[in-house]
KOLKOLZA-966157 format. One record per residue (C-alpha): residue in one letter; x, y, z. Coordinates in pm, whole numbers, padded with zeros to 5 digits, always signed. Example, Ala and Ser with C-alpha at 12.3 -4.5 7.8 and 13.67 -1.06 7.14 Angstrom:
BEGIN
A+01230-00450+00780
S+01367-00106+00714
This chain:
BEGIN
X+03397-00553+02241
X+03554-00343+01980
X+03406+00017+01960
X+03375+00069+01575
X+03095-00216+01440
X+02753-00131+01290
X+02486-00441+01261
X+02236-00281+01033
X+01862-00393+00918
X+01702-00285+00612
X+01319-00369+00527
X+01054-00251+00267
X+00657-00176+00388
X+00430-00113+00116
X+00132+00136+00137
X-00211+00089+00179
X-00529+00277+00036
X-00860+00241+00290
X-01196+00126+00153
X-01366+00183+00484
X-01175+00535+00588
X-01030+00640+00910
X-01133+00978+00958
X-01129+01111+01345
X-00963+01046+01642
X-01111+01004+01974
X-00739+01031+02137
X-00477+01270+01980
X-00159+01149+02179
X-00255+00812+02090
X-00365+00818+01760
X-00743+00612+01872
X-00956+00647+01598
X-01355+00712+01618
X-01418+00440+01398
X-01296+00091+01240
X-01126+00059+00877
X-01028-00141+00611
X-00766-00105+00371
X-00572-00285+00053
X-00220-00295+00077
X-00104-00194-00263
X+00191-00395-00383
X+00536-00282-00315
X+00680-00329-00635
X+00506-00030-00715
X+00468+00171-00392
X+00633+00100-00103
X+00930+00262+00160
X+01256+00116+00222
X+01431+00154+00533
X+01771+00086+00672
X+01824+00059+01025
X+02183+00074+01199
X+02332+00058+01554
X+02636+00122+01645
X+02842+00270+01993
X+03007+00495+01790
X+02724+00676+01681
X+02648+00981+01918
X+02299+01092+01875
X+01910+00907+01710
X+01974+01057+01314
X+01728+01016+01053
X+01747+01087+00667
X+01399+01099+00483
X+01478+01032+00060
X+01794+01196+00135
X+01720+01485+00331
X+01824+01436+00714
X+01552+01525+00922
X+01486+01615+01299
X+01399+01299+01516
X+01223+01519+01782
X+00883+01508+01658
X+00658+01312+01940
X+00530+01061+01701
X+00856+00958+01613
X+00987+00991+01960
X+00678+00766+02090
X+00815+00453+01836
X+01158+00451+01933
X+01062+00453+02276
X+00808+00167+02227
X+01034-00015+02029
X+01362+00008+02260
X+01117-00083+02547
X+01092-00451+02400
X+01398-00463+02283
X+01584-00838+02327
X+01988-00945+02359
X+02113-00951+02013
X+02448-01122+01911
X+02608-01154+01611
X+02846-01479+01642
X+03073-01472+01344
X+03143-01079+01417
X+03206-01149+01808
X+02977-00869+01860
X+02641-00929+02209
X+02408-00630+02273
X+02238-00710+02586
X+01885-00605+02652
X+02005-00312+02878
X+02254-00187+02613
X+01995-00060+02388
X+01918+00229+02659
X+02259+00394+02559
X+02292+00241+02185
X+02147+00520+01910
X+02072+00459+01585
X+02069+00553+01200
X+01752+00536+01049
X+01736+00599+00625
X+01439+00590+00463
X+01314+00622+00067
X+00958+00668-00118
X+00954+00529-00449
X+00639+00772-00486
X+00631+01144-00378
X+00583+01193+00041
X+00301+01403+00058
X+00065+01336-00280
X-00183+01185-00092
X-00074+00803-00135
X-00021+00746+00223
X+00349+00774+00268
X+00341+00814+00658
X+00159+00476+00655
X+00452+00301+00451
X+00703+00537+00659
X+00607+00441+00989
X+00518+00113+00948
X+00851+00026+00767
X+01043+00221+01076
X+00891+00020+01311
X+00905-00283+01157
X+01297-00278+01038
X+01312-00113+01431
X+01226-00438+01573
X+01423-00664+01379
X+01721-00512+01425
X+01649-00465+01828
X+01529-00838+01823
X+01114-00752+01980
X+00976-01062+01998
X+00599-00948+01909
X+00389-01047+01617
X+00288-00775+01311
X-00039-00682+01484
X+00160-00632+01853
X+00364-00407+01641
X+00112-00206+01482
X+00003-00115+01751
X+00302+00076+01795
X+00313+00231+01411
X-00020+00376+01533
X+00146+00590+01729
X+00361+00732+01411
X+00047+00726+01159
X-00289+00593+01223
X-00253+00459+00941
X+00031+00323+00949
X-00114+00010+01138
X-00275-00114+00831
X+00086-00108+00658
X+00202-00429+00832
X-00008-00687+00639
X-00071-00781+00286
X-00394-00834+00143
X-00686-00658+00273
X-00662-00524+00635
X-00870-00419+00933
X-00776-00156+01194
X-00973-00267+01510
X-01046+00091+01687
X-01019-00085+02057
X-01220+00026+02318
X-00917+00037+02613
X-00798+00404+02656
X-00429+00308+02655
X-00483+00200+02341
X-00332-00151+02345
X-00632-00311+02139
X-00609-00064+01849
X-00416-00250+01609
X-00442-00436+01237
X-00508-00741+01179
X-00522-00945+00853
X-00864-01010+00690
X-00755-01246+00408
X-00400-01227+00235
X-00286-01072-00152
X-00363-01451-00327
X-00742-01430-00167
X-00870-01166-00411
X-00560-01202-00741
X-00810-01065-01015
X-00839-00724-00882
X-00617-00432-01044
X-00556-00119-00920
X-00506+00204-01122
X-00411+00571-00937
X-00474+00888-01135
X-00193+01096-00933
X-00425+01426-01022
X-00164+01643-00799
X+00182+01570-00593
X+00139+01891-00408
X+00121+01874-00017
X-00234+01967+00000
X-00368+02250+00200
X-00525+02089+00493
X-00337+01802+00687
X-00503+01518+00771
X-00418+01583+01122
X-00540+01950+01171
X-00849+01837+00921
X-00989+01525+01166
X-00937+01778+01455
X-01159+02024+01304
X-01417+01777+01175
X-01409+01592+01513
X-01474+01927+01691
X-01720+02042+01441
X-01901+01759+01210
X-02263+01626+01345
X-02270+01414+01048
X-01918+01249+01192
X-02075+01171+01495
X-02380+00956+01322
X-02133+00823+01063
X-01932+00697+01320
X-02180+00562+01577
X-02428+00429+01271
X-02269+00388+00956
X-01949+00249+00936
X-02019-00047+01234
X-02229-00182+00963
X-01996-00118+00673
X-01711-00294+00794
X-01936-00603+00870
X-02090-00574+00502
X-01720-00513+00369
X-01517-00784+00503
X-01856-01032+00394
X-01726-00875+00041
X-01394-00956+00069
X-01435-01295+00229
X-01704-01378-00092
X-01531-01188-00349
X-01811-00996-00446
X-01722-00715-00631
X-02096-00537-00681
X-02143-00503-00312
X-01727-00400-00273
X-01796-00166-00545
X-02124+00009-00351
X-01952+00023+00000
X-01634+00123-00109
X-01762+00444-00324
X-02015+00505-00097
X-01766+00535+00219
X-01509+00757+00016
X-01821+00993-00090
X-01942+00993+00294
X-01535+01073+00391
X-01561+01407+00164
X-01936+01473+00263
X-01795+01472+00623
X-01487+01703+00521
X-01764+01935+00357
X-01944+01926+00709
X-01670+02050+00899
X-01659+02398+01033
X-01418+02574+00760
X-01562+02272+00526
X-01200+02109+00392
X-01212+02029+00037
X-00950+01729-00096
X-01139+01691-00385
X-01078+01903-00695
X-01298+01966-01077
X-01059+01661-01203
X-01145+01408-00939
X-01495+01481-00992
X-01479+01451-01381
X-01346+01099-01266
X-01586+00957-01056
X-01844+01105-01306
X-01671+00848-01574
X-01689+00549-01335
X-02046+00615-01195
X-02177+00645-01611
X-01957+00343-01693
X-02095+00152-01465
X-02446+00230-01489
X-02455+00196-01824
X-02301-00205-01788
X-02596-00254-01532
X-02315-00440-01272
X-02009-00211-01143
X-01687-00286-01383
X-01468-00038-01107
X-01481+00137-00756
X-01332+00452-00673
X-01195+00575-00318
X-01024+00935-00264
X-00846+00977+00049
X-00769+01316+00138
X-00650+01461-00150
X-00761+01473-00549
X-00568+01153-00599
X-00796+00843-00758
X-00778+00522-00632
X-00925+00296-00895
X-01014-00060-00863
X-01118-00260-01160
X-01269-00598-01086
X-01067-00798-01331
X-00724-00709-01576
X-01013-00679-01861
X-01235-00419-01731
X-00887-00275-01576
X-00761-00248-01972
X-01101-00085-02106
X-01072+00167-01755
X-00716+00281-01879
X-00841+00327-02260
X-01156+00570-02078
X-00888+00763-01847
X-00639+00822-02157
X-00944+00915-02371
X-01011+01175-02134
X-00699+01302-01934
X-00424+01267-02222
X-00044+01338-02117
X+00051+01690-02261
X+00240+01708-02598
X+00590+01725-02462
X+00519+01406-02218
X+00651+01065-02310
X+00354+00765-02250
X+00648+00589-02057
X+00661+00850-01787
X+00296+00919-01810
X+00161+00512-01698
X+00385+00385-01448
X+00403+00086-01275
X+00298-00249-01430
X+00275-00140-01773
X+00146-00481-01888
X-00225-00318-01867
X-00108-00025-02126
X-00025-00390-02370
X-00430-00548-02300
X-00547-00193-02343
X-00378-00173-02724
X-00189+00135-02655
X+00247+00132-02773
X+00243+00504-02823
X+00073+00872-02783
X-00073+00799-03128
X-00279+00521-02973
X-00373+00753-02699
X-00508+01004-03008
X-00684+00754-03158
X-00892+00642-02871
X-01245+00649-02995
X-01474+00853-02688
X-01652+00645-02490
X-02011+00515-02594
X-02189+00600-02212
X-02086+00965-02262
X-02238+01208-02533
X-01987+01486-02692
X-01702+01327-02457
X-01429+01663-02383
X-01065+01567-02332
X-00858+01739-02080
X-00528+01767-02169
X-00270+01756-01863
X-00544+01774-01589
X-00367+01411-01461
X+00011+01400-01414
X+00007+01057-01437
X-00131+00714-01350
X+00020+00430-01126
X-00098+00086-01189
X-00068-00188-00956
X-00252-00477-00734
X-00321-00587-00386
X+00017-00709-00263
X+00222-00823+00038
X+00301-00705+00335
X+00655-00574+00553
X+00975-00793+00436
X+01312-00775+00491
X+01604-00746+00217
X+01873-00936+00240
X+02067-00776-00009
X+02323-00537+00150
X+02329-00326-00207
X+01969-00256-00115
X+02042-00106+00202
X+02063+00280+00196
X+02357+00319+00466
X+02707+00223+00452
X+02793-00110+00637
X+03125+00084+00769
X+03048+00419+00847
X+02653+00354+00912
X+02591+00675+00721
X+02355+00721+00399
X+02558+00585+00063
């Protein structure tokens, strides 16, 4: 077979924010958790990675390029995918091109990998989990694995715990297994995007700065050092995830509402219990939870939940596009954009909410009256760089559209 073809793959994973959080793992190598959790997949209009995978015999060595930037492929967790993945490889042949890989040829084939965040890497809005899931994912296609999303989250485990959670839509469930090599830790589906349409989803991105304390050398710490992980663990979240998938299934936002704030308050408590204590949250993410928990309160039934993950990054989630447009009119109120910031750079993502919410312009954004729940309401000016706002969506897909790919169909190197 000629010597100078590259069959390439390109697929898009969106990213997913847990309402019941992973925190801990019981085995490093294999990323076990101590604990179930459930996410929403957010929808990849707005968040999501895109990857483009290509083989080829002429390339020499495993390369990788991360929004641009190549990167070193000899990290373990990246190592431990590729391996999984060229494990189950399958025979591959491409007709029309005259071109057969057989099962055994993807030992000595290498490959390309490219992969772009439409959101910044390390802000705390689960990139690895979009990263590794869409690597594996586009992986597999291209190598022709014949297992199902949940067989192959099990191997995106391995890149991000998280990760797993990545390759559904909808509202997701990371089993935490109980076999120590790990095969039965894996996602599975608790009801699709169309189960739950009303809810809306609204990030306050409070900082894009890597934070201070990875999530990896944090859950080491607290595993080694946190009593109150232990009980939370053993007692707590068993009963949560029961109580939050009854939520889900039911669609009853009160009871979503408790569990979900509750678990993300219990996720910092626990950081706060570890030996340094870790802190994600800052004054800002505070100020914000204190405007949900007196919103609420003072409707008598929860409008919105909140859910921090670890970092001062809001995850908002307004039970209906109404009480999503009066949230957005309470977060401008208090955390306008700065004077020199344009509103169209300052609420991204689906920007029909800004419409129901009455707000064209910054003047709007002055003229917000201060809430009624809050006495002598402050504005801080610039405390929030800006806010996302998007839904439960989808899961992995692949593009067909070769101008969507991010290497060259000749060359197999980044456009």
């Amino acid at each position: 077979m000629a010597e100078s073809w590259v069959i390439m793959v390109t697929a898009q994973t969106p990213t997913n924010i847990a309402v019941i959080k992973y925190w801990g793992k019981r085995d490093e190598k294999l990323i076990l958790p101590v604990n179930d959790s459930i996410s929403v997949t957010l929808d990849p209009v707005h968040l999501c990675t895109t990857t483009t995978v290509a083989v080829s015999p002429s390339f020499a060595q495993d390369r990788m390029w991360l929004n641009g930037k190549e990167i070193s492929l000899s990290g373990g967790r990246y190592q431990n995918c590729l391996r999984e993945i060229r494990a189950r490889a399958c025979d591959v042949e491409d007709k029309e091109r005259g071109i057969k890989i057989s099962k055994k040829d993807w030992e000595k084939l290498h490959v390309h990998i490219a992969s772009y965040n439409n959101f910044p890497t390390a802000a705390g809005l689960a990139s690895s989990a979009a990263g590794f899931a869409c690597l594996v994912f586009a992986l597999a296609k291209l190598m022709n694995a014949k297992e199902d999303n949940s067989e192959l989250s099990a191997i995106a485990r391995q890149g991000s715990g998280s990760a797993c959670r990545s390759l559904f839509g909808g509202f997701v469930k990371w089993k935490m297994g109980k076999v120590e090599d790990g095969s039965d830790s894996l996602a599975v589906q608790v009801v699709d995007e169309k189960h739950w349409d009303d809810l809306v989803i609204i990030i306050a991105v409070v900082s894009s700065r890597q934070k201070e304390t990875s999530s990896t050398t944090g859950m080491r710490e607290t595993v080694e050092t946190s009593l109150l992980l232990q009980h939370r663990a053993k007692e707590i979240v068993p009963k949560r995830i029961v109580q939050m998938e009854e939520s889900i299934k039911n669609r009853n936002f009160a009871s979503f509402a408790h569990l979900t704030c509750a678990d993300s308050n219990q996720f910092h408590a626990v950081c706060m219990d570890t030996c340094p204590p870790i802190f994600y949250m800052n004054d800002t993410s505070h100020r914000i939870i204190s405007c949900v928990e007196k919103w609420n309160r003072s409707v008598g039934t929860p409008q919105v939940a909140y859910t921090f993950d670890a970092g001062p990054n809001a995850v908002l989630i307004a039970h209906n596009r109404k009480a999503a447009a009066q949230l957005l009119q309470k977060l401008l109120f208090y955390f306008p954009p700065n004077s020199d910031t344009e509103l169209n750079s300052y609420v991204l993502g689906d920007k029909s909410i800004l419409k129901d919410a009455g707000i064209e312009d910054l003047k709007d954004v002055e003229a917000l009256p201060p809430p009624p729940e809050i006495k002598d309401a402050p504005r801080y000016k610039g405390d929030v760089s800006y806010f996302i706002c998007t839904r439960p969506g989808r899961g992995p897909v692949l593009l067909s559209d070769e101008s969507q790919a991010l290497l060259s169909p000749e060359t197999g190197l980044p456009k």
